[in-house]
C-alpha positions as CSV (number, residue, x, y, z in Angstrom):
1,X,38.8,59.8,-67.5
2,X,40.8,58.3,-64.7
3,X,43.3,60.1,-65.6
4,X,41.2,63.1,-65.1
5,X,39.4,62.2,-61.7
6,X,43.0,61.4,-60.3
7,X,44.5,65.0,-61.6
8,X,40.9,66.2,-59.7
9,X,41.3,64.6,-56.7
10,X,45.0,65.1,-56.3
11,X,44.4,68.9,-57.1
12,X,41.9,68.9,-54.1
13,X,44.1,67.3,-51.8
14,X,46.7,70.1,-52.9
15,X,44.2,72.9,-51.9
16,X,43.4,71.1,-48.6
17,X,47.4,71.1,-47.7
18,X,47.8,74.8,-48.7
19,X,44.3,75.5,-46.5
20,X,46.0,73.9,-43.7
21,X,49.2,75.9,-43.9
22,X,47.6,79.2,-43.7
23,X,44.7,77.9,-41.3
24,X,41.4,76.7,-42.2
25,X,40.0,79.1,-39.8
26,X,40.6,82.0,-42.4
27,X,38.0,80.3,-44.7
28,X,33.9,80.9,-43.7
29,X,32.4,78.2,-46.6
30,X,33.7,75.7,-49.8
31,X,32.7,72.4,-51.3
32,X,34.1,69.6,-52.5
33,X,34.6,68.5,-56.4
34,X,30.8,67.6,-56.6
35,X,29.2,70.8,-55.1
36,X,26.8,68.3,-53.0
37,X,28.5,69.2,-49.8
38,X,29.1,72.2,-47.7
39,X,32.4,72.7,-45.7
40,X,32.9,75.5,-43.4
41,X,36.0,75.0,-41.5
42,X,35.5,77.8,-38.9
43,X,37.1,76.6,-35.9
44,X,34.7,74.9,-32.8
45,X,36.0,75.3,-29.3
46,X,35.9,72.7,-26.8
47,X,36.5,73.6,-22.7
48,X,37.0,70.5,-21.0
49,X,38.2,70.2,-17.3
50,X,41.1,67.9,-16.8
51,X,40.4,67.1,-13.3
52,X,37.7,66.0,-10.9
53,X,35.5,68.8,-11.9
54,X,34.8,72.3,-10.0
55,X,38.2,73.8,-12.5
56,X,36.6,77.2,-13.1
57,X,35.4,76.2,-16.8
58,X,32.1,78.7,-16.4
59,X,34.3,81.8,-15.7
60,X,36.8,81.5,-18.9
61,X,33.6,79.4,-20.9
62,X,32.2,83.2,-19.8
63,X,35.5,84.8,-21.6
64,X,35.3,83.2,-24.6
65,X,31.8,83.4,-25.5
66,X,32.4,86.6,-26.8
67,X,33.9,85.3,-29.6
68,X,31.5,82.3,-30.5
69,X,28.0,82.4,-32.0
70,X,26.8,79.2,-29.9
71,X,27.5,77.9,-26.7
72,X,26.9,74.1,-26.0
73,X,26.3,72.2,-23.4
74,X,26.5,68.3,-24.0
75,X,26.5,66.3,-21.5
76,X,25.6,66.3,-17.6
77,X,22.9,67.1,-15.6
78,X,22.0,69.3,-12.5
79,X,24.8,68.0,-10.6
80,X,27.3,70.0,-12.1
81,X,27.5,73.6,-11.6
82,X,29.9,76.9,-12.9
83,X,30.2,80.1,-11.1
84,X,31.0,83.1,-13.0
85,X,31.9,86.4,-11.3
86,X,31.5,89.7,-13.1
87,X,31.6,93.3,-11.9
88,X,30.9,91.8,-8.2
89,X,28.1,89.5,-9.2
90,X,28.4,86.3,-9.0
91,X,26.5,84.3,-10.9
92,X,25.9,80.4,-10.3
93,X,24.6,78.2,-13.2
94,X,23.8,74.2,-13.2
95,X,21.8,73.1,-16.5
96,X,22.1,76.5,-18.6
97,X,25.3,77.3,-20.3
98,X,27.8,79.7,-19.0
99,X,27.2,81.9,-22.3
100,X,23.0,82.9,-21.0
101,X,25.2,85.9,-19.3
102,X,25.9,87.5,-22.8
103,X,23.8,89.5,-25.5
104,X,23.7,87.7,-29.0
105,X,24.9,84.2,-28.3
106,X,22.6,81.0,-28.9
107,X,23.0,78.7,-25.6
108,X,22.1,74.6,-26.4
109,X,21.5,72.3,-24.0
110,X,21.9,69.2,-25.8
111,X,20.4,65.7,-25.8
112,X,23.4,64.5,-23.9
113,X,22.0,66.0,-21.1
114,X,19.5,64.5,-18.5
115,X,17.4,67.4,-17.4
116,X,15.2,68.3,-14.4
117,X,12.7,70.4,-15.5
118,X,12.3,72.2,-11.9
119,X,15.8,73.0,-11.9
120,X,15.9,74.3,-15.7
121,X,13.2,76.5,-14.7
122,X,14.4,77.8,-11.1
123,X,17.7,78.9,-13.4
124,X,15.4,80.6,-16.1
125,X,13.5,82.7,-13.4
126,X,16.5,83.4,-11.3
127,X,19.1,85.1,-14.1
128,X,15.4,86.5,-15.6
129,X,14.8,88.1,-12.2
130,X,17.7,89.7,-12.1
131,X,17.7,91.1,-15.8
132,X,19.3,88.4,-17.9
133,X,17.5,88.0,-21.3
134,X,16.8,84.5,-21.7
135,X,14.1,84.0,-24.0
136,X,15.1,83.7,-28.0
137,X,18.8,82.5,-26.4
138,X,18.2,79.1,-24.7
139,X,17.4,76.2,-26.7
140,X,16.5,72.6,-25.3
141,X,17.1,69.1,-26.9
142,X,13.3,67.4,-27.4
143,X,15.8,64.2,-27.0
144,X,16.8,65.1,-23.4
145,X,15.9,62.4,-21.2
146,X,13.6,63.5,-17.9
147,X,14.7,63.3,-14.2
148,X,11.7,61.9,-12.4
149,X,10.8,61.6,-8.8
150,X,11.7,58.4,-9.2
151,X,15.5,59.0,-10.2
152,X,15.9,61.3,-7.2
153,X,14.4,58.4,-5.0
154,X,16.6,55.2,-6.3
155,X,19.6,57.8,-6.3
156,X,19.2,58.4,-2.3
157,X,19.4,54.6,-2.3
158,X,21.8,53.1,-4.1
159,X,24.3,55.7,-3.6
160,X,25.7,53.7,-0.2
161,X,25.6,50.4,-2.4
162,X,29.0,50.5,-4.4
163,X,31.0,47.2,-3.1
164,X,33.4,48.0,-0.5
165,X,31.3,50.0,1.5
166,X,32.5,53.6,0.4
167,X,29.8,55.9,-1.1
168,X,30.2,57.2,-4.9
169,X,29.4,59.9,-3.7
170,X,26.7,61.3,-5.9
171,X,24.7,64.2,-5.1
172,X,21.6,62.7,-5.0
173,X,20.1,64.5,-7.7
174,X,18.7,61.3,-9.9
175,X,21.6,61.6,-13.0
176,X,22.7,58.4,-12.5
177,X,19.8,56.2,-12.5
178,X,18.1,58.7,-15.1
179,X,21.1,57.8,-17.5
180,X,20.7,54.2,-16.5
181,X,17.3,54.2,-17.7
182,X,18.3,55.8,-20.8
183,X,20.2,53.3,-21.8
184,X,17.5,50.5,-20.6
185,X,15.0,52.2,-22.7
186,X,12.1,50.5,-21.5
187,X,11.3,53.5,-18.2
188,X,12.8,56.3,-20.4
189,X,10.9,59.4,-21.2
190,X,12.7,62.2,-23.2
191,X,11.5,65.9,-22.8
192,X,10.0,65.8,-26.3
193,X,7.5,62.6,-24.7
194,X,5.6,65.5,-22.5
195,X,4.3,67.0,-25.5
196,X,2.6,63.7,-26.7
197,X,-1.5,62.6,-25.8
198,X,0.4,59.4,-24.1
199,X,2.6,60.8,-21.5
200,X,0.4,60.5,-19.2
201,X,0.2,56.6,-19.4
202,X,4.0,56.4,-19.4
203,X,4.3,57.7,-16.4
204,X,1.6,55.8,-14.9
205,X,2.9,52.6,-16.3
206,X,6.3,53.4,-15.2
207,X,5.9,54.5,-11.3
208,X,4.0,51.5,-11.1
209,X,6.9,49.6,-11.9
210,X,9.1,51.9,-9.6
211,X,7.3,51.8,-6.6
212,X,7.3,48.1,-6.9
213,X,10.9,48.3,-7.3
214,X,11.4,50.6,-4.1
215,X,9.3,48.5,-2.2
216,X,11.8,46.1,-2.1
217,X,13.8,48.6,-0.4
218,X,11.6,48.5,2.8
219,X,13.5,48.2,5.7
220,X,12.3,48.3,9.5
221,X,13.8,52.2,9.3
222,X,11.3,52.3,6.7
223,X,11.7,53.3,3.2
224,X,10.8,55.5,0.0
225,X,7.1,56.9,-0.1
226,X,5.1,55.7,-2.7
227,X,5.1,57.3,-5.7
228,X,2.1,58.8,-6.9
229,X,1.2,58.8,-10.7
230,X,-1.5,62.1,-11.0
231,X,0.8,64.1,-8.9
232,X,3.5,63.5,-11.0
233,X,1.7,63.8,-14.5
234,X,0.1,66.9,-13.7
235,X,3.9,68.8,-12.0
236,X,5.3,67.6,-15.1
237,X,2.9,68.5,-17.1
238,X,3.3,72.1,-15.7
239,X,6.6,72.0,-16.1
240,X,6.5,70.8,-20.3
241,X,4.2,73.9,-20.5
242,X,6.8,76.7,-18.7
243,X,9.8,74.9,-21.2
244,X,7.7,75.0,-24.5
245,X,9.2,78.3,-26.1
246,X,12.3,76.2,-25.4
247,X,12.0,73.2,-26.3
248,X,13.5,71.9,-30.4
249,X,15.6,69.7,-32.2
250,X,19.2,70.7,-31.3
251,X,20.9,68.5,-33.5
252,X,19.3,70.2,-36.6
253,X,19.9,73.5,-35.2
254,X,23.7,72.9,-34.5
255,X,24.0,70.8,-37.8
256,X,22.7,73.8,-39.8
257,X,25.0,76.1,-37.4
258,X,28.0,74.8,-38.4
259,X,27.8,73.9,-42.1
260,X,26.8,77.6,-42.1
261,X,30.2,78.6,-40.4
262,X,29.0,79.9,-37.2
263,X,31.4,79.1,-34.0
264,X,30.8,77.4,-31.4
265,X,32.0,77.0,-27.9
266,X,31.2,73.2,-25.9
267,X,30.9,73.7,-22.5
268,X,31.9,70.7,-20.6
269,X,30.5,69.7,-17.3
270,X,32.6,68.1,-14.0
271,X,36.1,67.0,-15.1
272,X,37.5,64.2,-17.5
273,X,38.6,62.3,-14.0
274,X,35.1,61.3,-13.8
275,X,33.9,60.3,-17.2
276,X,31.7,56.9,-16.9
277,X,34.2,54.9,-19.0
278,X,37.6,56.3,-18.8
279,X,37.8,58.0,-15.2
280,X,38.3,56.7,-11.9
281,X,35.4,54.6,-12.2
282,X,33.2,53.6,-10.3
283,X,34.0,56.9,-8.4
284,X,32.8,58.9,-11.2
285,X,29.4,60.5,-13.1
286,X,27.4,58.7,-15.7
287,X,28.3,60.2,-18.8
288,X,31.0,60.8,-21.0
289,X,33.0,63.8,-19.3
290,X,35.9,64.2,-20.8
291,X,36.6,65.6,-24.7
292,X,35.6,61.7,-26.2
293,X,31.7,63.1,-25.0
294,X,31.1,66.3,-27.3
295,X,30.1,64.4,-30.5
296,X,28.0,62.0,-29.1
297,X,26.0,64.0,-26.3
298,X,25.7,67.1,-29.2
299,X,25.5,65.3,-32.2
300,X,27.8,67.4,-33.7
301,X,31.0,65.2,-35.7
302,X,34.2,65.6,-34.1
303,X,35.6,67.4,-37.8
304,X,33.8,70.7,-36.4
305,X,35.8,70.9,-33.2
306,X,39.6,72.2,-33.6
307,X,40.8,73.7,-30.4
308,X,40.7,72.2,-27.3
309,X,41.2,73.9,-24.1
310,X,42.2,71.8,-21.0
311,X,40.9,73.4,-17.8
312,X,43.3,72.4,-14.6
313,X,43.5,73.8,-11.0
314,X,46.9,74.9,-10.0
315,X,46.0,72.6,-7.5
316,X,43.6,69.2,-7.4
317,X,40.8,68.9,-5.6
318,X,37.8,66.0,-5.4
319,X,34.2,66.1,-4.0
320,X,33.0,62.7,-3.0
321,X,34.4,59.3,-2.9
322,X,37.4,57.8,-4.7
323,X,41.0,58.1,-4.1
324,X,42.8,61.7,-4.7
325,X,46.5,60.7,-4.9
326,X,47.9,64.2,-3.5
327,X,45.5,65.1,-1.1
328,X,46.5,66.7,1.8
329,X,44.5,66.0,5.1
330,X,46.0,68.2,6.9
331,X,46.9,72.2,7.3
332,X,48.3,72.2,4.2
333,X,44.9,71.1,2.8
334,X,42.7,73.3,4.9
335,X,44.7,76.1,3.2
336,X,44.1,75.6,0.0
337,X,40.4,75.1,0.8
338,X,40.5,78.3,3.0
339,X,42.0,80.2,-0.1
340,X,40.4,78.9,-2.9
341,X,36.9,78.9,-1.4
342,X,36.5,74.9,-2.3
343,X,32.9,74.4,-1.7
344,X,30.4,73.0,-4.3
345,X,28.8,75.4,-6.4
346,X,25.8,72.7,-5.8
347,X,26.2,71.2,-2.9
348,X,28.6,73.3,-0.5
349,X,30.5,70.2,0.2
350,X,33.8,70.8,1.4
351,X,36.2,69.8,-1.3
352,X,39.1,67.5,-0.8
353,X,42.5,69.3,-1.6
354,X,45.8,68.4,-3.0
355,X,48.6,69.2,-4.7
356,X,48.7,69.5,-8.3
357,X,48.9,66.1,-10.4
358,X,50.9,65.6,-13.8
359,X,50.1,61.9,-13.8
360,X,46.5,62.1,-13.7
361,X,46.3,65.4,-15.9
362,X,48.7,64.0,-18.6
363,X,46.7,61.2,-19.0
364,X,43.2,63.1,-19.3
365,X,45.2,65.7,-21.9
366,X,46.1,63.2,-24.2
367,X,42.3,61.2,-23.6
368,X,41.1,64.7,-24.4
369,X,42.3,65.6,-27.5
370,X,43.6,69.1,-25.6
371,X,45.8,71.5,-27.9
372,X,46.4,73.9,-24.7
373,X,46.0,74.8,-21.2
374,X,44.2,77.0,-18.7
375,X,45.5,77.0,-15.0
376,X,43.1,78.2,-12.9
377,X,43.2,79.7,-9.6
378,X,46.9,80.6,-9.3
379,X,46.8,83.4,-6.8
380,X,45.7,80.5,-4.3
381,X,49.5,79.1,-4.2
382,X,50.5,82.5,-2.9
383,X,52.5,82.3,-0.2
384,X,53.5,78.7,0.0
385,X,57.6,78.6,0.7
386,X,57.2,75.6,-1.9
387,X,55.4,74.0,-3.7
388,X,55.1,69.9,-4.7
389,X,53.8,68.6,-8.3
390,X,53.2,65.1,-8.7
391,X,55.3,63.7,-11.6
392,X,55.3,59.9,-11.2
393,X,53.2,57.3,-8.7
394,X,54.6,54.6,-6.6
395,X,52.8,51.6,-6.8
396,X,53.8,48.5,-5.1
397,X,57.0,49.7,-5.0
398,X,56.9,49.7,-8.7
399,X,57.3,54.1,-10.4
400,X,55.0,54.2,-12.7
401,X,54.0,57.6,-15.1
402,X,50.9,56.2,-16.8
403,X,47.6,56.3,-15.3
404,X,46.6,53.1,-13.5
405,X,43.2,52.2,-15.2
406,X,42.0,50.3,-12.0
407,X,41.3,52.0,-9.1
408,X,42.3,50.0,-6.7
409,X,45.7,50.3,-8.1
410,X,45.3,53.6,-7.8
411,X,44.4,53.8,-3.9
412,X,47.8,52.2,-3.1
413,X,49.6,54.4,-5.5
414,X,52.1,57.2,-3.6
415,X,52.8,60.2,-5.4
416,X,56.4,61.1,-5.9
417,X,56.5,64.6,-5.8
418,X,59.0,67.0,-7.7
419,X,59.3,70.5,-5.2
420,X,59.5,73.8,-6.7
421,X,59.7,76.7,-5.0
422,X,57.0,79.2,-4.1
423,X,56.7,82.7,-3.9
424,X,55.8,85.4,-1.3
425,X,53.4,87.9,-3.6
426,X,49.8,88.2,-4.0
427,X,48.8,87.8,-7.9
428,X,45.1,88.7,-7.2
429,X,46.3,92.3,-9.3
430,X,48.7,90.7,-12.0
431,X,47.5,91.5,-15.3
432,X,50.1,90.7,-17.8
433,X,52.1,87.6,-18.0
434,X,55.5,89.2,-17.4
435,X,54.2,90.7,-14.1
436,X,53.9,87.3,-12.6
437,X,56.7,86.5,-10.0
438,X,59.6,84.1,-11.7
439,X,58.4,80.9,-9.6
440,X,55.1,81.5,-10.5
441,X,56.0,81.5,-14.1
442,X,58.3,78.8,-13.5
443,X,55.5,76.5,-11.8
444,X,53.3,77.5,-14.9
445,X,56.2,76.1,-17.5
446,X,56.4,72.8,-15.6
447,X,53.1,72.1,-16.1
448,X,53.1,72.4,-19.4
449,X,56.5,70.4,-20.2
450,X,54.9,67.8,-17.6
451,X,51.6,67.7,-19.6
452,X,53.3,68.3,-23.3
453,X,50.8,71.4,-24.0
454,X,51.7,74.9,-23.6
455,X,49.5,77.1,-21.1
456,X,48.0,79.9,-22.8
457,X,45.1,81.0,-20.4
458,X,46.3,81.8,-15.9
459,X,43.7,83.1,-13.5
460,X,44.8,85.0,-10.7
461,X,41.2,85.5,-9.5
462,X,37.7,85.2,-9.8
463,X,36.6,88.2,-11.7
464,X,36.7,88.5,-15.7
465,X,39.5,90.6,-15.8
466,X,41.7,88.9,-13.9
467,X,42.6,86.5,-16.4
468,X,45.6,86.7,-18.9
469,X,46.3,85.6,-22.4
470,X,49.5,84.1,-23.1
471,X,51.1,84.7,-26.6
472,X,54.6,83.6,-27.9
473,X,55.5,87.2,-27.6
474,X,54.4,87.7,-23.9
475,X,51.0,88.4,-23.1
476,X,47.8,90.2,-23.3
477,X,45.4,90.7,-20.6
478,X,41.6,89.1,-20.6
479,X,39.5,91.1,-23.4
480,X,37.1,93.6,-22.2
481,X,33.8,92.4,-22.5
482,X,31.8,94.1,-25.3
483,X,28.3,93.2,-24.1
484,X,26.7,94.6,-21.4
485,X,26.6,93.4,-17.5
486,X,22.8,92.3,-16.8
487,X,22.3,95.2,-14.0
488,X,21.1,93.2,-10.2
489,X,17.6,94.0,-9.1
C-alpha cells in the first residue's frame, strides 16, 4: 500500500512538473489524488508601484482589465488616487478600482481597505453621472473598517507630531488613525457594524471616548470641536443605506472566484516605498503597500497570484515628507514636474521630482515578488541632453547598493549617479517598440539589467493607446479596447 501511495504521489508530482513546463495558465480546473480539492491555476495579476506612489498604476490597471474577470483593490484608503485618460476623458478614481470604467468586470474593494463612506459614494455618483454602469459591478467588504469624524480629526493633529519636527505628511484624510484603531480593536467599527440594532451605541460610546481624547488637545489657539454622537449616527446611518446594494463578503466572493478559474487583476494603491513595515517608515502609509499586502488585505492566498507587474516612473517622485535621494530642487526638478504634470490626483500637491533610482526600486522589486516591469511616463525625459540613474548610495563615505532600512541612514545617503545620454525626440506618437529613439531604448535596458527584470510595458503618454507591449520578438502596440467608452454628459 505504501508502495502504492508513493507510486501515487510521485505520479502527481510528475504531472505537476509537466503542468509547469507547458504553463499552468493553459489549464481552467483539476484536483488532487482525493478529489476533495479544487485547483484552478489560471493565472492572478498583481500591479504594484515600485515607488512612492502616483506611478500611473490606474491607466495600465485600465489596460489590462480587459483581460481579467475581477479587479481588486486591497488595501488603502481615500488617500490614494489613479487617473485614467481615455478618448480625452480623464477619469480620476480614489476608493473604486480602476476596472469600474469597463463593461463585464467585477470590481472588489476588499477588507484591506479603510473606507469613507462619503467619498465611496461621491465616486459612485460621479462616474454614474456621467454614464458609467456601476451597479451589479462594485462589491464592498462588510469587514472594511469605517473612517469616522473622528479619524479625520486626530489625523489633522497628530500629523505635525512625528519626532524631529518634520510632518509625515499625510493627507489628512483619517487612514492612519482609522487603521490604528483597527488594530486596537476596542474604537473599531467595520462597514458590516452599520447594519446591526447596536451601531448606534458604538458610536456613542466611542465619541465619548474621542472627544475626551481631543480634549486634551486644547490649546490657547483652541482645538477640535466636539464631536457630536446623533449627528454622526444618523450621516452614517444615511450613508450604510446609499452602500447597501454594495455591501457583501468579499472573501467568499473572491475565494469562490478563483477556485472557479476566473482572473483576476490586484490593484495596488501608493507605491511599495511607503508600505507601513518595509518602506521608508515612518514617512510612509499605514498599510501594507507593496506586493507582501495582496493576501492579507484580500484574503486571497498568495498560490492564486502568478504575475507581478512592477509599476516605476522613468523618473522618481515623492509627495510629502521623507527623504527622496535624487531629488532635484532645482530647474531640473521643475521640469520634470512641468512635463509630467506631478500634482496629486487627491490633493494637487506639488510632487517632489528626481531622477530615476535603481537602489530603491531594486530593493522594492525583489520585496515585491515582481516578474516584470512597466516604465511609465517616458515621453517626459524628452529632450534632456542626458540623463542620470542612480546605481549605488554614498553613505558615510561608505558605497552601498542595498537599501538602508533606517531612514536616517538614508537622509545622509548621496546618490552616485551613472549618466546616459538623452535624446532630442518627442515619443508622445511612438507606438511600437522599435520606433523608440536608440537612448530611449537604451535607458529602458538599464533599468531592467539594474533591477534584474525585463520591461515589458513603456508609456509615452497618458491616453490608452499610447502604451506598448514589449515581446522577445519586438513589440506590439496597447490592445484596442473591446468595451465601450462611457459617453460624458
Amino acid at each position: 500500500m505504501l508502495a502504492s501511495r508513493g507510486a501515487e504521489i510521485h505520479g502527481l508530482t510528475g504531472f505537476f512538473a509537466i503542468l509547469d513546463s507547458v504553463g499552468r495558465s493553459h489549464v481552467r480546473s483539476l484536483r488532487d489524488f482525493t478529489g476533495s480539492v479544487r485547483i484552478s491555476p489560471v493565472p492572478g495579476t498583481c500591479v504594484i508601484g515600485l515607488q512612492w506612489g502616483d506611478e500611473a498604476k490606474g491607466k495600465l490597471v485600465d489596460i489590462l482589465t480587459e483581460n481579467h474577470e475581477i479587479v481588486v483593490r486591497y488595501a488603502g484608503g481615500s488617500n490614494a488616487g489613479h487617473t485614467v485618460v481615455s478618448g480625452g476623458q480623464t477619469w480620476k478614481l480614489s476608493l473604486i478600482p480602476s476596472g469600474i470604467l469597463r463593461d463585464g468586470v467585477a470590481c472588489v474593494v476588499t477588507g484591506g481597505v479603510v473606507l469613507d463612506p462619503a467619498s465611496v459614494i461621491g465616486e459612485i455618483d460621479g462616474l454614474e453621472s456621467r454614464g458609467v454602469t456601476v451597479a451589479g459591478k462594485l462589491r464592498i467588504s462588510d469587514r472594511a473598517h469605517v473612517v469616522f469624524p473622528w479619524h479625520v480629526a486626530e489625523d489633522r493633529l497628530l500629523n505635525a507630531s512625528v519626532a524631529g519636527g518634520e510632518a509625515i505628511g499625510t493627507t489628512g484624510r483619517g487612514i492612519g488613525p482609522c487603521y490604528r484603531d483597527k488594530v486596537g480593536r476596542a474604537l473599531a467599527i467595520r462597514l458590516g457594524d452599520l447594519y446591526r440594532a447596536d451601531f448606534r451605541s458604538k458610536v456613542e460610546h466611542i465619541v465619548g471616548i474621542k472627544n475626551r481624547m481631543l480634549a486634551a488637545w486644547q490649546t490657547a489657539d483652541g482645538g477640535p470641536e466636539p464631536l457630536d454622537a446623533a449627528d454622526i449616527h444618523a450621516r452614517y446611518a444615511a450613508h450604510a443605506e446609499r452602500l447597501r446594494p454594495f455591501v457583501t463578503d468579499t472573501t467568499a466572493f473572491l475565494l469562490d472566484a478563483v477556485e472557479a478559474g476566473s482572473k483576476l487583476l490586484f490593484e495596488g494603491a501608493q507605491g511599495a516605498m511607503l508600505d507601513i513595515d518595509h518602506g521608508t517608515f515612518p514617512y510612509v502609509t499605514s498599510s501594507n503597500s507593496s506586493g507582501l499586502g495582496v493576501s492579507s488585505g484580500s484574503g486571497v492566498p498568495g498560490r492564486w497570484v502568478n504575475r507581478v507587474i512592477g509599476v516605476v516612473k522613468a523618473y522618481s517622485t515623492r509627495v510629502g515628507g521623507g527623504p527622496l535621494p535624487t531629488e532635484q530642487d532645482n530647474a531640473t526638478g521643475q521640469r520634470l514636474r512641468d512635463r509630467g504634470n506631478e500634482y496629486g490626483t487627491v490633493t494637487r500637491r506639488p510632487r517632489r521630482c528626481g531622477w530615476f533610482d535603481a537602489v530603491a526600486t531594486r530593493y522594492t522589486a525583489r520585496l515585491s515578488g515582481v516578474d516584470e516591469l512597466a516604465v511609465m511616463l517616458l515621453d517626459v525625459l524628452g529632450g534632456f541632453d542626458a540623463i542620470n540613474i542612480c546605481t549605488a548610495y554614498e553613505i558615510d563615505g561608505r558605497r552601498v547598493t542595498q537599501f538602508p532600512s533606517h531612514v536616517d541612514d538614508l537622509k545622509r545617503a548621496v546618490p552616485v549617479y551613472e549618466t546616459l545620454p538623452g535624446w532630442p525626440d518627442e515619443l508622445t506618437t511612438v507606438r511600437d517598440y522599435g520606433s523608440l529613439p536608440t537612448n530611449a531604448r537604451r535607458y529602458l535596458d538599464r533599468i531592467g539589467e539594474l533591477l534584474g527584470r525585463p520591461v515589458s510595458i513603456v508609456s509615452v503618454g497618458p491616453d490608452r493607446d499610447q502604451t506598448i507591449f514589449i515581446d522577445r520578438t519586438g513589440s506590439t502596440p496597447c490592445p484596442k479596447p473591446k468595451s465601450r467608452t462611457p459617453a460624458t454628459t
